[in-house]
N, C-alpha and C positions, 0 to 999 in steps of 0.2 A: 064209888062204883055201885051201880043198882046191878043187884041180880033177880033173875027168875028161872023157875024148871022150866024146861025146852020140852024135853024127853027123859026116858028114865037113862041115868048116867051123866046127860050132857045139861049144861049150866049155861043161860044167853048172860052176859054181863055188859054195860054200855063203859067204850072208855070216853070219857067225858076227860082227861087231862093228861099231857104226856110230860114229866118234870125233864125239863131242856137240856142240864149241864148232866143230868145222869144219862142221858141218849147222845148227848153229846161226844160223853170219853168212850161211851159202847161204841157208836161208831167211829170214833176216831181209829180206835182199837181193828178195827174190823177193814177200816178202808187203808190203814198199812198194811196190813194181814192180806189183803188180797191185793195192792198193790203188788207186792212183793210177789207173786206170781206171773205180773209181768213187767217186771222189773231185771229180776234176775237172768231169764233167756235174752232180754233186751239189753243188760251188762256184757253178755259173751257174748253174743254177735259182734258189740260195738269194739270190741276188747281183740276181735280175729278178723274184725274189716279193714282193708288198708286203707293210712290214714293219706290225705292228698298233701302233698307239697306244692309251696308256689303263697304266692300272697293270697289274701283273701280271709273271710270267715273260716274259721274249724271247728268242728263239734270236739266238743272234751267230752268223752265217757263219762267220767268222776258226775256231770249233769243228770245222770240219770239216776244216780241213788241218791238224789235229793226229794226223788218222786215220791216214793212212800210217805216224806213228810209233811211234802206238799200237800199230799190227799189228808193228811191226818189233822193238819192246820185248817183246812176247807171245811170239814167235819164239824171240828170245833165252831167254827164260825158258822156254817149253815145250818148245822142240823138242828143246834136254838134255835134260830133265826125260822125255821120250819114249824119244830114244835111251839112256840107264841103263838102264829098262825094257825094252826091247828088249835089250840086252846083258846084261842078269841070265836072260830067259827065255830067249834062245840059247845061254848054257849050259847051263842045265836040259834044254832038248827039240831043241837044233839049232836053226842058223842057217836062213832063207830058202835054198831054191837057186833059182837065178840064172841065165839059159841066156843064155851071150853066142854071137853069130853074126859069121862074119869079115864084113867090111864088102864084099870082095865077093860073098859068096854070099848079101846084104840084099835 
């Protein structure tokens, strides 16, 4: 990471690289974590709807607290699959810059 002064306080830094399997389990982490925000109102509805009788397809409730994990397995899988991409075009054309500010001048 190159840095240089901005301003008095704030620091421009270019990120030129994102390491994959560490962004990978942050957002694994993050996209259960907010699954679960609609997951849970979506368990009790499913859980206080009548269920239909008669042949045919049925939704199983139990389907739906599999979603958090699904999102967190996606995560795993894409957010690498992102970050590569990101890091092939940041060497071709430069990284992101970045402007961090000291915490007291926030």
């Amino acid at each position: 990471m190159r840095h240089r002064k901005a301003r008095e306080g704030n620091v421009t830094t270019k990120l030129t690289r994102i390491a994959p399997w560490q962004a990978a389990k942050l957002f694994a982490v993050v996209y259960f974590i907010l699954s679960l925000i609609f997951v849970v109102p979506l368990e009790l509805i499913a859980l206080l709807a009548p269920t239909r009788a008669g042949p045919g397809p049925h939704f199983n409730p139990a389907v739906i607290i599999l979603f958090p994990f699904v999102y967190a397995l996606a995560a795993l899988i894409f957010v690498p699959l992102g970050c590569w991409i990101y890091n092939l075009a940041a060497r071709l054309v430069g990284g992101l810059d970045v402007t961090i500010t000291d915490g007291a001048d926030a």
